[in-house]
C-alpha positions as CSV (number, residue, x, y, z in Angstrom):
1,X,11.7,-26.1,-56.6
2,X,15.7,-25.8,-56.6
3,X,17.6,-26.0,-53.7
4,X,18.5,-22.7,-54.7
5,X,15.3,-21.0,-54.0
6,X,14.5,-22.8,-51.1
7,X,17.4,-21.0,-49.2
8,X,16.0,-17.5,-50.3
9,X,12.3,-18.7,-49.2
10,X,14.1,-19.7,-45.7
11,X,16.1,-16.0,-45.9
12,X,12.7,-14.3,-46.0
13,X,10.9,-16.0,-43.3
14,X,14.0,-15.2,-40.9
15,X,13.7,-11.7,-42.2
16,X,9.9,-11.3,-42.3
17,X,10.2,-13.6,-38.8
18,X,13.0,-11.0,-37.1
19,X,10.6,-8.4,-38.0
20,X,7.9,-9.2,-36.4
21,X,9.9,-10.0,-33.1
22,X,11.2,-6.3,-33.1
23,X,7.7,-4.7,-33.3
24,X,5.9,-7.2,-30.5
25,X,9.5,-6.0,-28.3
26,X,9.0,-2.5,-28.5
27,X,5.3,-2.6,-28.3
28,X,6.4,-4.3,-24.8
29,X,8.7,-1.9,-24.5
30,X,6.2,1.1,-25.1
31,X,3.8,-0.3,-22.6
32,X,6.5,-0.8,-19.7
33,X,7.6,2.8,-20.2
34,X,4.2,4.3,-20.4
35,X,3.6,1.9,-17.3
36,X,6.5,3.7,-15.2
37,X,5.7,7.0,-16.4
38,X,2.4,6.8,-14.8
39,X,3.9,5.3,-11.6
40,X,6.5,8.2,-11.6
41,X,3.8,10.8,-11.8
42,X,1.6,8.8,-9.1
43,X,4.3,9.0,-6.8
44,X,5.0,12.5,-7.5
45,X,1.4,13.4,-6.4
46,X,1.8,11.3,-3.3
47,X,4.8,13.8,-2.6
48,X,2.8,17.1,-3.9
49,X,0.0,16.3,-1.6
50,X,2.2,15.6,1.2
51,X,3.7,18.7,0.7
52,X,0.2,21.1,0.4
53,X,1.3,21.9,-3.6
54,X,-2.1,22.7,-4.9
55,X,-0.7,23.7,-8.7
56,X,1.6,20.8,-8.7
57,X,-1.8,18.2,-7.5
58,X,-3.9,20.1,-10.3
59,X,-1.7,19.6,-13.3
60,X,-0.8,15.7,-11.8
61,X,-4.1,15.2,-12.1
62,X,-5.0,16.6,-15.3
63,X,-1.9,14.6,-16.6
64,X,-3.9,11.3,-15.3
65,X,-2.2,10.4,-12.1
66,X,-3.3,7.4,-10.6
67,X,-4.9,8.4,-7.5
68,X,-5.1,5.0,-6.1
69,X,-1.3,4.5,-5.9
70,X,-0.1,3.7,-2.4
71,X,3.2,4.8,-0.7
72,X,5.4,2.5,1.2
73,X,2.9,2.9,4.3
74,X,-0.1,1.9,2.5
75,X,-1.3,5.5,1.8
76,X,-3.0,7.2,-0.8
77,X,-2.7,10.7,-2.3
78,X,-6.6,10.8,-0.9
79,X,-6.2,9.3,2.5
80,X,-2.5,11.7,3.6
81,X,-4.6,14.8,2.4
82,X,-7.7,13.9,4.3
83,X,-4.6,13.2,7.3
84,X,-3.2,16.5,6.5
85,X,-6.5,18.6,6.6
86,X,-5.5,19.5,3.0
87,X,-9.6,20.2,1.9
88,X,-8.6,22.0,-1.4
89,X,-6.6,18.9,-2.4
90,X,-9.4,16.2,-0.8
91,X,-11.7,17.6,-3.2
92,X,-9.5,18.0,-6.7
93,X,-8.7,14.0,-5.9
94,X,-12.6,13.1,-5.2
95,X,-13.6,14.8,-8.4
96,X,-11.3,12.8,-10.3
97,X,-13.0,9.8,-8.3
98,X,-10.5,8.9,-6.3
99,X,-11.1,5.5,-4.3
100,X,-12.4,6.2,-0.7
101,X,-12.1,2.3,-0.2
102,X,-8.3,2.4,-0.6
């Protein structure tokens, strides 16, 4: 093979190398942001429960809100309504099987 072709070969494996880099970042791009939206909407329900917001607990949780996220103080969406007397709120998070153990 000439010398000539082996620099296009080496040209197309950077290429064909670059591109797969680019696609494995913003897969691990996807994933972190996906990861924080989740947290974001975890922590909002913390706050909705806290608060007694019924609506904003029910559409939090039909978003998928991770009912086993803790707050700073080692508290759960589950375990501040049950400190609250929030029974409404209790029983959307235990249907959507939230921990008890947490």
């Amino acid at each position: 093979m000439p010398i000539k072709n082996k620099g296009n070969e080496m040209k197309k494996i950077m290429v064909c190398s670059l591109g797969i880099f680019v696609v494995i970042a913003y897969s691990a791009f996807a994933m972190e942001s996906a990861n924080q939206e989740q947290i974001s909407e975890s922590a909002a329900l913390i706050n909705a429960v806290e608060s007694g917001h019924e609506d904003k607990v029910r559409m939090l949780l039909g978003k998928g809100a991770n009912t086993g996220l803790q707050n700073k103080d080692g508290n759960t969406a589950l375990t501040l309504a049950v400190w609250k007397g929030r029974v409404d709120i209790v029983i959307m998070l235990l249907e959507k099987d939230a921990d008890v153990d947490l």
